[in-house]
C-alpha positions as CSV (number, residue, x, y, z in Angstrom):
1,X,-16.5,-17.2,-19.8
2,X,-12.7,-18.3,-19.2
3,X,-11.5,-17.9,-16.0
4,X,-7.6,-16.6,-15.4
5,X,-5.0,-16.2,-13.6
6,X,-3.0,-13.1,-14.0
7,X,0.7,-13.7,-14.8
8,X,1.5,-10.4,-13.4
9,X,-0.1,-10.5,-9.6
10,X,-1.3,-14.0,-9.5
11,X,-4.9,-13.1,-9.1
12,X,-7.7,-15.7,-10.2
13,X,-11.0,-14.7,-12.0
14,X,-13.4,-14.8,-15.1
15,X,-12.6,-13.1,-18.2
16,X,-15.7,-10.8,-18.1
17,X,-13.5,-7.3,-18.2
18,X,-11.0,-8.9,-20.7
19,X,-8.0,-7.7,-17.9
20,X,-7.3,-8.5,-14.4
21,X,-9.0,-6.0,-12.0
22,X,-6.7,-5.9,-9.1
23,X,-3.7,-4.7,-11.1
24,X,-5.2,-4.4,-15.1
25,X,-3.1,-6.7,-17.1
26,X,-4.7,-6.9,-20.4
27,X,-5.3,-10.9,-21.2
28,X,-5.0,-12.1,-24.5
29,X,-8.2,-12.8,-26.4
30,X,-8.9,-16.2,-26.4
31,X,-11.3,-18.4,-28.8
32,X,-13.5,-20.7,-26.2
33,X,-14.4,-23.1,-29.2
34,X,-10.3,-23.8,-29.3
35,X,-8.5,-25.2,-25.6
36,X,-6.0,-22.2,-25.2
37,X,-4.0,-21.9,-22.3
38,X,-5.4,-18.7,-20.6
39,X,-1.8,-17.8,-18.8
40,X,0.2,-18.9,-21.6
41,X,-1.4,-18.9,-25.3
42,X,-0.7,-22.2,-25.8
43,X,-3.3,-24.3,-28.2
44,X,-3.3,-27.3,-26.1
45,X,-4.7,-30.6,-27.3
46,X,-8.6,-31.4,-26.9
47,X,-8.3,-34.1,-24.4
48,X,-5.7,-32.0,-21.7
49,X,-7.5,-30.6,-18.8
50,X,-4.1,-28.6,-17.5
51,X,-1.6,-27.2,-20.1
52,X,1.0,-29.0,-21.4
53,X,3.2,-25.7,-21.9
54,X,2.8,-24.4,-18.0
55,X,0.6,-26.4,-16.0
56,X,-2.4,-24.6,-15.7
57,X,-5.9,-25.2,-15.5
58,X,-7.9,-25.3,-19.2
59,X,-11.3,-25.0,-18.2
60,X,-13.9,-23.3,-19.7
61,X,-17.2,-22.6,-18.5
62,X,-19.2,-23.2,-21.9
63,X,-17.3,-26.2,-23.0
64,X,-20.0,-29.2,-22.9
65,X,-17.3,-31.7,-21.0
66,X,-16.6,-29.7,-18.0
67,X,-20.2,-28.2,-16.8
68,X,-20.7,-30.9,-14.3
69,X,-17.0,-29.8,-12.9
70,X,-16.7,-26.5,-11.3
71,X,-13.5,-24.4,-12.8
72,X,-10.6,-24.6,-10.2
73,X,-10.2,-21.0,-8.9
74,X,-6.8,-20.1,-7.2
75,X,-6.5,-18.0,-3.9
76,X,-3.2,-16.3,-3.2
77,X,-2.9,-14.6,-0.2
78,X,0.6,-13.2,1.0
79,X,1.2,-13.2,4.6
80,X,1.9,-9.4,6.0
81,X,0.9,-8.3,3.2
82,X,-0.8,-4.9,3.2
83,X,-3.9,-6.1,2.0
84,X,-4.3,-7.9,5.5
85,X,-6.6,-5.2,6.7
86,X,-4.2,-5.0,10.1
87,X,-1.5,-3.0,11.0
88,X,2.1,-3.8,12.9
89,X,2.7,-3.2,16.2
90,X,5.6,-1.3,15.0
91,X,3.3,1.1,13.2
92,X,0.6,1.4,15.7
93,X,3.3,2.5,18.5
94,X,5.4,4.9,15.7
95,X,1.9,6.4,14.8
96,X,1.4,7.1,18.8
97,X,5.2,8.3,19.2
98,X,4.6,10.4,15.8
99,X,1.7,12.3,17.7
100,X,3.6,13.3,20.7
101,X,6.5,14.1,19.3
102,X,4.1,16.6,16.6
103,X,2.5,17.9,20.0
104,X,5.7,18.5,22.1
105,X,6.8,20.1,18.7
106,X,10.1,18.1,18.5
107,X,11.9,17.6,15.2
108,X,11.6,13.7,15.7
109,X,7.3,14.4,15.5
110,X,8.2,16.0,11.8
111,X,10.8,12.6,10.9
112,X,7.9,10.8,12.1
113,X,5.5,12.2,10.4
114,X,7.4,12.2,6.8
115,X,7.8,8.9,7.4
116,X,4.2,8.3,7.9
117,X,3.1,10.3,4.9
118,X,5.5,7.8,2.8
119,X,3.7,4.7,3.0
120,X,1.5,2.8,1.1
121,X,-2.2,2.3,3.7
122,X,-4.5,5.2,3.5
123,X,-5.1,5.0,7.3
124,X,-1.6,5.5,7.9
125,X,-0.8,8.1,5.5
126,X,-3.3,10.5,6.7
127,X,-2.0,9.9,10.9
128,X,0.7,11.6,8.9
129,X,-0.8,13.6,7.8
130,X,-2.6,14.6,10.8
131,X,0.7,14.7,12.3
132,X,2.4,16.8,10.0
133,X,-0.3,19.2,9.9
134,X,0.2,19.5,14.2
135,X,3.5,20.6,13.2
136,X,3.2,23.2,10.8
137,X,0.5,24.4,13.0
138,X,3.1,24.6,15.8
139,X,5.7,26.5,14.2
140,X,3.3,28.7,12.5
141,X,1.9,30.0,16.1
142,X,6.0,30.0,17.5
143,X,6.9,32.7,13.8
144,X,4.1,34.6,15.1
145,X,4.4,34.9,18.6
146,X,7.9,36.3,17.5
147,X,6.7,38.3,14.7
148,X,4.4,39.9,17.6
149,X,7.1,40.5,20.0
150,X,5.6,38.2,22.6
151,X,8.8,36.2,22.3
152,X,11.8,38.1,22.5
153,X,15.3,37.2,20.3
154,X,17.3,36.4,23.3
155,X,14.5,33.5,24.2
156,X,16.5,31.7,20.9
157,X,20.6,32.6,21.8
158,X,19.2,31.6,25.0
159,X,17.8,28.5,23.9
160,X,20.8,27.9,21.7
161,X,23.6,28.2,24.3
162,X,21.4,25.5,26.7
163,X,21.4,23.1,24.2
164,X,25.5,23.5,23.7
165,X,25.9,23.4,27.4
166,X,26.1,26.5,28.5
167,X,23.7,27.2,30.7
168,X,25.4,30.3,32.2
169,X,23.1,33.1,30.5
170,X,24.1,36.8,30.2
């Protein structure tokens, strides 16, 4: 078993899939008897421990020489990444803002909301979601109450004129 690291994400593990599982880059196949670089290919001489192409660890875990040595194994984290498990402030306080506004019925809550559906965490797409569907359900129960009659024509002109300023009605 070799282990990797993936020149595509930087993520470190065995070669037991034959492709990197947090983003499936296919790794070459690699001969254990021979000391191949597993990042770049390169047939490196018998006594280099790192490659002499790029650097990295050549350790195998069934060659004789290094079973006493545990393979080096490297952890990349990003900082703010979205792997982090936590969300921003920012986010927490638009998600909260996103919810009144799609309660009030406001076309900010629906701006929210898009915004919302458009990102990348789960748990934030679906407040969008959530918010979004508030919406819908809003203006779905305003075209009926005026389908219905229960709110007459002039409530809109009305409405209208008072947000141009003129809030003298006939």
């Amino acid at each position: 078993m070799v282990y990797r690291r993936c020149p595509q994400c930087g993520a470190s593990g065995d070669d037991k899939y034959g492709f990197c599982i947090r983003c499936g880059w296919e790794f070459p196949k690699i001969d254990p008897s021979k000391r191949v670089c597993p990042l770049c290919g390169y047939e490196n001489p018998e006594e280099a421990d790192f490659c002499v192409k790029c650097g990295t660890p050549v350790m195998f875990m069934n060659s004789p020489q290094n079973n006493t040595i545990g393979p080096i194994i490297i952890n990349k984290q990003v900082v703010g990444s979205e792997d982090s498990g936590k969300r921003s402030r920012f986010m927490t306080i638009l998600i909260i803002f996103g919810y009144i506004f799609s309660i009030l019925g406001g076309l900010l809550g629906l701006v929210i909301a898009l915004y919302l559906i458009t990102r990348k965490d789960p748990s934030i797409r679906k407040h969008g979601i959530i918010q979004l569907a508030i919406f819908v359900f809003y203006i779905a129960v305003i075209a009926i109450l005026f389908a219905t009659g229960h709110i007459p024509a002039e409530a809109f002109t009305n409405y209208q004129q008072f947000i141009l300023g003129n809030t003298t009605f006939p």
